[in-house]
ZADOTOR-279988 format. One record per residue (C-alpha): chain; x, y, z; residue number from 1. Coordinates in steps of 0.1 Angstrom, whole numbers, plus 5000, padded with zeros to 4 digits. Layout:
<r><chaine>A</chaine><px>X</px><py>Y</py><pz>Z</pz><num>NUM</num></r>
...
END
This chain:
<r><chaine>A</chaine><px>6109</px><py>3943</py><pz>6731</pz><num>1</num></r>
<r><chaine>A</chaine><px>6101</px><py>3936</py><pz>6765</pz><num>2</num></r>
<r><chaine>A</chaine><px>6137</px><py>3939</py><pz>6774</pz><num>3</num></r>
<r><chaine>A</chaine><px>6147</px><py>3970</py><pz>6758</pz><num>4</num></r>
<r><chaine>A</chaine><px>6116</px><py>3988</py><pz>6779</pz><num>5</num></r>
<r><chaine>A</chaine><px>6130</px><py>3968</py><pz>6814</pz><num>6</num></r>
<r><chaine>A</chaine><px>6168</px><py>3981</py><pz>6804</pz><num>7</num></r>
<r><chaine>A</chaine><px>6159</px><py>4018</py><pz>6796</pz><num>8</num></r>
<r><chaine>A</chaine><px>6133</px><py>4017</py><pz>6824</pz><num>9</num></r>
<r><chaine>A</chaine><px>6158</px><py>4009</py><pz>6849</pz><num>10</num></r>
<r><chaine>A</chaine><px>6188</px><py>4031</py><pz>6834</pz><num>11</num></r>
<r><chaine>A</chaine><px>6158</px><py>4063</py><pz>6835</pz><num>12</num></r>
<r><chaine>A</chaine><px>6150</px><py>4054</py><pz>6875</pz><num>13</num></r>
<r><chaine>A</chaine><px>6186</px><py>4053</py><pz>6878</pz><num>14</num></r>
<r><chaine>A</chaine><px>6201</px><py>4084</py><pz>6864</pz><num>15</num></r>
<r><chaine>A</chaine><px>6168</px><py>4099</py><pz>6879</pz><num>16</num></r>
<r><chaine>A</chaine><px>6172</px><py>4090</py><pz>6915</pz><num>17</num></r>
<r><chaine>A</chaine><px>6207</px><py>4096</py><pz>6915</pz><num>18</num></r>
<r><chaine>A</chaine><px>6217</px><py>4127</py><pz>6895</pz><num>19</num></r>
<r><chaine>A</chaine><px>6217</px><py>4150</py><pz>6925</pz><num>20</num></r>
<r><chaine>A</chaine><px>6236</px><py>4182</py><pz>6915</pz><num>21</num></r>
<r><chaine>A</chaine><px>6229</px><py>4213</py><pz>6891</pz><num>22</num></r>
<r><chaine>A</chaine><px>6271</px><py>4221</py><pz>6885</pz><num>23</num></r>
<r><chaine>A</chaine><px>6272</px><py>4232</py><pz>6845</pz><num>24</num></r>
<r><chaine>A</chaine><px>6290</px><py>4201</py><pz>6832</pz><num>25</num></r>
<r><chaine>A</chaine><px>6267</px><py>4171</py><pz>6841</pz><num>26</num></r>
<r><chaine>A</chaine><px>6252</px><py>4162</py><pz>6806</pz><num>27</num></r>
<r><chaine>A</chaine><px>6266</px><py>4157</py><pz>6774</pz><num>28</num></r>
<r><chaine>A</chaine><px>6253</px><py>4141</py><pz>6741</pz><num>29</num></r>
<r><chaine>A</chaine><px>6280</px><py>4130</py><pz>6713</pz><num>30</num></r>
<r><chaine>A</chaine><px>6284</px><py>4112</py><pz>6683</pz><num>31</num></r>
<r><chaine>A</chaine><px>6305</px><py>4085</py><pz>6674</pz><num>32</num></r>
<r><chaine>A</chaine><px>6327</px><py>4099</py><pz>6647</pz><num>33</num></r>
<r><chaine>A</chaine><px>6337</px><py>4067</py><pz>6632</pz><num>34</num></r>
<r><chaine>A</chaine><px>6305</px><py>4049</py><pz>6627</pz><num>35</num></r>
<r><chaine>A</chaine><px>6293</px><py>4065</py><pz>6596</pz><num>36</num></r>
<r><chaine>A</chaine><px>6327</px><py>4040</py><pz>6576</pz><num>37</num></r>
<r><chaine>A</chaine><px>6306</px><py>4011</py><pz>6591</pz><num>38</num></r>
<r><chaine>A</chaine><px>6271</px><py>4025</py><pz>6576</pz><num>39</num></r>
<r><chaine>A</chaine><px>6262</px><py>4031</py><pz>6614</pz><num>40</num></r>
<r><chaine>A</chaine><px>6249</px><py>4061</py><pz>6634</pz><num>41</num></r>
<r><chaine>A</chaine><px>6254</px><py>4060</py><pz>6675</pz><num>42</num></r>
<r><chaine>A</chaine><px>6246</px><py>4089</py><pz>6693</pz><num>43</num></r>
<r><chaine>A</chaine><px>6248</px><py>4088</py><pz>6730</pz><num>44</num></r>
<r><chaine>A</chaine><px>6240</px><py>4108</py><pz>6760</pz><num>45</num></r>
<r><chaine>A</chaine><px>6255</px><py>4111</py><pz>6790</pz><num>46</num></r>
<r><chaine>A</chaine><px>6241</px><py>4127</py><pz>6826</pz><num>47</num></r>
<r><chaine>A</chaine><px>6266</px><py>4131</py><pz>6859</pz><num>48</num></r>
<r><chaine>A</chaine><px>6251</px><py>4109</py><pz>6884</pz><num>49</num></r>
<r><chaine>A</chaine><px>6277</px><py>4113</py><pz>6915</pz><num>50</num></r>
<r><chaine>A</chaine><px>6309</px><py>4132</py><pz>6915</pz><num>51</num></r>
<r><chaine>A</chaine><px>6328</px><py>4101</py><pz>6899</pz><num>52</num></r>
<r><chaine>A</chaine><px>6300</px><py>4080</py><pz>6880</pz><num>53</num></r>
<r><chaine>A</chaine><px>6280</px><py>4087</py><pz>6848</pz><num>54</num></r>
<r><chaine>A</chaine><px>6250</px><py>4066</py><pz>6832</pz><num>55</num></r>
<r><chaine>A</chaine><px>6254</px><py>4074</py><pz>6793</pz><num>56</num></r>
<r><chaine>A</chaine><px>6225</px><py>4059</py><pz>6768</pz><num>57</num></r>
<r><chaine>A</chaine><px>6234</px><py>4050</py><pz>6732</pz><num>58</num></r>
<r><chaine>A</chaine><px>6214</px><py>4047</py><pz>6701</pz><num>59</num></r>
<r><chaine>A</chaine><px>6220</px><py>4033</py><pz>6671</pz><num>60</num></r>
<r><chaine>A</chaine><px>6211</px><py>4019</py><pz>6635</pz><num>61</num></r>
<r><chaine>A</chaine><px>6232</px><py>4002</py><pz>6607</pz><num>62</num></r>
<r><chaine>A</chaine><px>6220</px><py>4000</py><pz>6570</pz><num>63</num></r>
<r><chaine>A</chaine><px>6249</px><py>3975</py><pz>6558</pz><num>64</num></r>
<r><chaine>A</chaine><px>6254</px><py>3969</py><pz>6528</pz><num>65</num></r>
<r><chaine>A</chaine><px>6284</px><py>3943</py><pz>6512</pz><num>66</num></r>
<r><chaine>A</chaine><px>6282</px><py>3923</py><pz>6478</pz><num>67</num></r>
<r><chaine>A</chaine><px>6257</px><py>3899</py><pz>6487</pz><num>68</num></r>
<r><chaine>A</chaine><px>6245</px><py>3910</py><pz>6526</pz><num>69</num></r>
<r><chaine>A</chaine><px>6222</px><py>3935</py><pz>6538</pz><num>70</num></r>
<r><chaine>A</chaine><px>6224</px><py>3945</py><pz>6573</pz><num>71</num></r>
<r><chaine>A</chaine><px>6199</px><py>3975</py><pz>6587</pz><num>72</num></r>
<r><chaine>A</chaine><px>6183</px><py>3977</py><pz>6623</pz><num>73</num></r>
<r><chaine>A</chaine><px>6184</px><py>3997</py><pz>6653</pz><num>74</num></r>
<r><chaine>A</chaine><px>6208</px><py>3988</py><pz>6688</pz><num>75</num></r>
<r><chaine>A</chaine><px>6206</px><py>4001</py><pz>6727</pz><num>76</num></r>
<r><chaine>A</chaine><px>6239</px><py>4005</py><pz>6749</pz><num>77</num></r>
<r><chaine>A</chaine><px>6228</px><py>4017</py><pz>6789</pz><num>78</num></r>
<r><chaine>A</chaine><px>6259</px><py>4019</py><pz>6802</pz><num>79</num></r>
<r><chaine>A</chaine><px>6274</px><py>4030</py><pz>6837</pz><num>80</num></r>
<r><chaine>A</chaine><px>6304</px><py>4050</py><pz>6841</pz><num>81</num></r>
<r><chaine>A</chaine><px>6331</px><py>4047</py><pz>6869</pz><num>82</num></r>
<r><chaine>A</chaine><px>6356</px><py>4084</py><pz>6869</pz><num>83</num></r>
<r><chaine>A</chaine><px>6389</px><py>4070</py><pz>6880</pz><num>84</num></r>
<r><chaine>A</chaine><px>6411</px><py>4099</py><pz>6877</pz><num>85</num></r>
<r><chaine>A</chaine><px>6429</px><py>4119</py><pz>6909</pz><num>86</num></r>
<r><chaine>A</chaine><px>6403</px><py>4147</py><pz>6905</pz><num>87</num></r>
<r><chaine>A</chaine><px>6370</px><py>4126</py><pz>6909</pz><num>88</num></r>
<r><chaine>A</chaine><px>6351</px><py>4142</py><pz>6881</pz><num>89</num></r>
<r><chaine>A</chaine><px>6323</px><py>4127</py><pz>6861</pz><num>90</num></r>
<r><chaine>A</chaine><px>6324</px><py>4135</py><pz>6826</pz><num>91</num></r>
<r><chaine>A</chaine><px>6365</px><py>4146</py><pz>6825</pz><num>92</num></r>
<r><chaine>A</chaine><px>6389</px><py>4115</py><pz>6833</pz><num>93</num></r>
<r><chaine>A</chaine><px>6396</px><py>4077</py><pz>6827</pz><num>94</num></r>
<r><chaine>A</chaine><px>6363</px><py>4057</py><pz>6833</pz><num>95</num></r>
<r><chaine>A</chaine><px>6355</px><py>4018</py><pz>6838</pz><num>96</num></r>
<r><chaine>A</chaine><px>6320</px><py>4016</py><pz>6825</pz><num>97</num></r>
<r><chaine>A</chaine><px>6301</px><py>3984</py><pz>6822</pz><num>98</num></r>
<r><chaine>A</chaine><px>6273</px><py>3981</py><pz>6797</pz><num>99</num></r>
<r><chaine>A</chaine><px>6243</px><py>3961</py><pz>6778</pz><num>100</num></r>
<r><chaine>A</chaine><px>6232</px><py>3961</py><pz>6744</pz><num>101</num></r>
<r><chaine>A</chaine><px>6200</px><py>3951</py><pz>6727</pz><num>102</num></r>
<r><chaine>A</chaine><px>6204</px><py>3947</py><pz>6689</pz><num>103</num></r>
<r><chaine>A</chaine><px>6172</px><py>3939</py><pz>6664</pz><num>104</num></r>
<r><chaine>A</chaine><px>6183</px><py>3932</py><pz>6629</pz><num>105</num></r>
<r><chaine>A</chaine><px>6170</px><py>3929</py><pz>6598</pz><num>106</num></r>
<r><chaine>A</chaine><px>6194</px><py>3905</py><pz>6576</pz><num>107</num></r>
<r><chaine>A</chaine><px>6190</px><py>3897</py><pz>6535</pz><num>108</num></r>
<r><chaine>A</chaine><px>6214</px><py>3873</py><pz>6519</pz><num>109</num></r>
<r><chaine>A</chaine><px>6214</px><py>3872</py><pz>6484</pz><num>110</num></r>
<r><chaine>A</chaine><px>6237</px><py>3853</py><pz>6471</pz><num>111</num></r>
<r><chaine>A</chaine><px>6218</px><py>3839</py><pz>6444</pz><num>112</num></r>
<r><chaine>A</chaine><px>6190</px><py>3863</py><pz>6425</pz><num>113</num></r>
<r><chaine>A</chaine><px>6168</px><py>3838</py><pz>6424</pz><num>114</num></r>
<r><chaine>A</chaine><px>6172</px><py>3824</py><pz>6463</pz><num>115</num></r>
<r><chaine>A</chaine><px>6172</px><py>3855</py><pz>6484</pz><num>116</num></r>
<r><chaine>A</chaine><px>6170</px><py>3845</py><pz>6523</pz><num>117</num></r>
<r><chaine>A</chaine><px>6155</px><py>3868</py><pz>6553</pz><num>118</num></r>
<r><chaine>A</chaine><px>6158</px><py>3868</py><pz>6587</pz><num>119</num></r>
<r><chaine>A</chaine><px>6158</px><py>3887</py><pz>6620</pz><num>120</num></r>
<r><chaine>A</chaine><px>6181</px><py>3893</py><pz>6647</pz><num>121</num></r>
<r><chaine>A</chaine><px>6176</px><py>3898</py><pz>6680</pz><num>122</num></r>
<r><chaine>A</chaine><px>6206</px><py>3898</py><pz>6704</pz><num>123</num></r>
<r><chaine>A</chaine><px>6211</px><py>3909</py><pz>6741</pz><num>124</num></r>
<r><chaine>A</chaine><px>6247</px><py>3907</py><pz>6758</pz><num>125</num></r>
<r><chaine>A</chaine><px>6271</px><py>3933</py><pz>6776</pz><num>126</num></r>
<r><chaine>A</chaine><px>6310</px><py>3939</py><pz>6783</pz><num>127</num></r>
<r><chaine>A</chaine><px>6332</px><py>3963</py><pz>6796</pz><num>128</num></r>
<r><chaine>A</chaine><px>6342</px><py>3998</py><pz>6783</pz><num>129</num></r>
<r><chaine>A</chaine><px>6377</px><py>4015</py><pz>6793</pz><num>130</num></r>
<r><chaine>A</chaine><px>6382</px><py>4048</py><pz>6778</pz><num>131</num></r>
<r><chaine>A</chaine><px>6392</px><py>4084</py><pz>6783</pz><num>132</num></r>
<r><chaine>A</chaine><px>6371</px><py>4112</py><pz>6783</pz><num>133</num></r>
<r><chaine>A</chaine><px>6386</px><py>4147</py><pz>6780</pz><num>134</num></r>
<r><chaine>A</chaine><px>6359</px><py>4183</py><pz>6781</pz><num>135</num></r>
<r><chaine>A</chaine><px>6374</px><py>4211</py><pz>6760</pz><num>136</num></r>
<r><chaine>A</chaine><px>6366</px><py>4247</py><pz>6770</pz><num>137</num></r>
<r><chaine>A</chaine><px>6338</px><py>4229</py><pz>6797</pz><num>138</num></r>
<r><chaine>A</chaine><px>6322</px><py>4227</py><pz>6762</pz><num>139</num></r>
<r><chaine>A</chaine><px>6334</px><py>4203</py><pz>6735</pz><num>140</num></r>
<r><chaine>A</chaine><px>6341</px><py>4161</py><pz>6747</pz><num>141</num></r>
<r><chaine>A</chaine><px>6363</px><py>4142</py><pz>6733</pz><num>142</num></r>
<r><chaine>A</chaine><px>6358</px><py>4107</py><pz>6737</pz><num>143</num></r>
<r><chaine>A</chaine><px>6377</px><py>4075</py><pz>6736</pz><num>144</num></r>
<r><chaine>A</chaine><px>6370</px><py>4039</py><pz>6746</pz><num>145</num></r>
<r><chaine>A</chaine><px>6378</px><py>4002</py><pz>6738</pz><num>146</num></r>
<r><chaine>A</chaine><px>6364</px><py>3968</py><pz>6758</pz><num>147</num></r>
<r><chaine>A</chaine><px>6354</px><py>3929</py><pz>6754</pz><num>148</num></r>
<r><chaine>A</chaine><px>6318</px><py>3919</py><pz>6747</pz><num>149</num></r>
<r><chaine>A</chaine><px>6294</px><py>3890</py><pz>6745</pz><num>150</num></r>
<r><chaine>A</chaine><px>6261</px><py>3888</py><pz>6725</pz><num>151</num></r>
<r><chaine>A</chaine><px>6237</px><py>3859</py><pz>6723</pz><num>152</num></r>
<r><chaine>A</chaine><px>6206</px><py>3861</py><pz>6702</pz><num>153</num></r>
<r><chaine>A</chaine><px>6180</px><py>3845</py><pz>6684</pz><num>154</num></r>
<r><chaine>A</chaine><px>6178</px><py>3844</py><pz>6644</pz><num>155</num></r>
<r><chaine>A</chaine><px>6147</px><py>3839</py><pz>6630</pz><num>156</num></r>
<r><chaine>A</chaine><px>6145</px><py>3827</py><pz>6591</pz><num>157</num></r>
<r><chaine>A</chaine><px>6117</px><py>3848</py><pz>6575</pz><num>158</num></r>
<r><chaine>A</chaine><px>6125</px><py>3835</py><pz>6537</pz><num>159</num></r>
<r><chaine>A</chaine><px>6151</px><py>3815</py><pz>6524</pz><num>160</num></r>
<r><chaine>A</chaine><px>6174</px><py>3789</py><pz>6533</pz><num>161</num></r>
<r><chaine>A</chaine><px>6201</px><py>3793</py><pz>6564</pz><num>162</num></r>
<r><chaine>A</chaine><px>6221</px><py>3829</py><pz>6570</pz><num>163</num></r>
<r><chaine>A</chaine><px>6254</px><py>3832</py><pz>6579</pz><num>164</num></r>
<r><chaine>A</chaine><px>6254</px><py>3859</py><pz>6607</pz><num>165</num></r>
<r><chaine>A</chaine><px>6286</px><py>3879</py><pz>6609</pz><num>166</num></r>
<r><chaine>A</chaine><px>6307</px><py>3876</py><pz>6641</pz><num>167</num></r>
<r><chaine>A</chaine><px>6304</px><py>3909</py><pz>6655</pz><num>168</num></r>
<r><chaine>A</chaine><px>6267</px><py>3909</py><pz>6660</pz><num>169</num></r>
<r><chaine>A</chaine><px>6270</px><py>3874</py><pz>6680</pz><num>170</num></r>
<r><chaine>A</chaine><px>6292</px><py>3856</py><pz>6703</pz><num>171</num></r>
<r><chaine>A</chaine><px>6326</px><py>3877</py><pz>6714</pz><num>172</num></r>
<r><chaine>A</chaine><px>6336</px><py>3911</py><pz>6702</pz><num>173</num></r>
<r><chaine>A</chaine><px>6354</px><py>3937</py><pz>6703</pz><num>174</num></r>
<r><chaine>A</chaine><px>6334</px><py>3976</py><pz>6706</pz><num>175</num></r>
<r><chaine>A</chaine><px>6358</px><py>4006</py><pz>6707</pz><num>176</num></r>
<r><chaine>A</chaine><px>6350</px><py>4044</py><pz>6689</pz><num>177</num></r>
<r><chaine>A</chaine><px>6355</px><py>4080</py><pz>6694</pz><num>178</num></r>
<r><chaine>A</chaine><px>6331</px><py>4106</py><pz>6701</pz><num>179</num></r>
<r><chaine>A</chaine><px>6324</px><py>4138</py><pz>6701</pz><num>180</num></r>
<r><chaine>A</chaine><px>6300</px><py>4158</py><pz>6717</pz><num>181</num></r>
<r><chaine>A</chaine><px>6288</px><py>4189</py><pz>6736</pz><num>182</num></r>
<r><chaine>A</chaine><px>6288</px><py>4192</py><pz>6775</pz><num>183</num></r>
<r><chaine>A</chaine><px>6261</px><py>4215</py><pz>6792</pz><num>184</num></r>
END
């Protein structure tokens, strides 16, 4: 816990310090339109910092559910945006953006009725994003990205005998998804 309030402290004294200029595009908040098939929500929001660079927050849950593993908790993606297109603007071009996560799972393995196992999940790690983001109208984003990533974590047995934690909650991965939001 201690973590999460360090990472969204510093991402808040950031965007805070930096975000300098009033110009109607330097905020957004989207939605990740292909989470729901994944039992996931991620909702994100994103403030113009300099002409070329964004910090972008995202917030998630999962409530996972597949024949004999239940997966629900809630995730934490500061990120930090680099604009690389011609025109230098935040918010509307190609972007680099480099991020962390914090994850804190609930898991429940039940692959017997009469043995269920629980456990938590706490991860921390990071990666890379490269995407595209497009503004419609100076109203509607459209958002596209893809990048490596590393989690590490601690799993802690509540009930139960040993879990099997699916790969893309630890060790190397893979985090790509669309958005779509509302610039202002």
């Amino acid at each position: 816990m201690k973590k999460i309030c360090a990472v969204i402290a510093l991402f808040a004294v950031a965007v805070g310090a930096k975000a300098q200029d009033g110009t109607s595009r330097s905020n957004a908040i989207k939605v990740n339109i292909f989470s729901p098939i994944a039992k996931t929500g991620s909702f994100f929001y994103e403030r113009k910092v300099t002409e070329s660079s964004s910090a972008q927050l995202g917030v998630g849950f999962t409530a996972y559910n597949r024949e004999n593993i239940k997966i629900s908790g809630i995730f934490f993606t500061p990120e930090y945006r680099f604009y690389l297109s011609n025109n230098g603007e935040a918010l509307n071009g190609f972007y680099v953006g480099p991020y962390v996560r914090y994850q804190n799972l609930t898991i429940e393995e039940n692959e017997d009725p009469n043995a269920i196992s629980k456990a938590t999940l706490s991860t921390f790690g990071g990666g890379v994003a490269v995407g595209r983001q497009w503004v419609f109208g100076n109203i509607v984003t459209l958002d596209v990205f893809l990048g490596p990533n590393y989690n590490s974590g601690k799993l802690k047995i509540k009930q139960g005998d040993d879990i099997d934690v699916p790969g893309s909650f630890q060790g190397f991965g893979l985090r790509f998804g669309t958005t779509l939001g509302i610039a202002f």
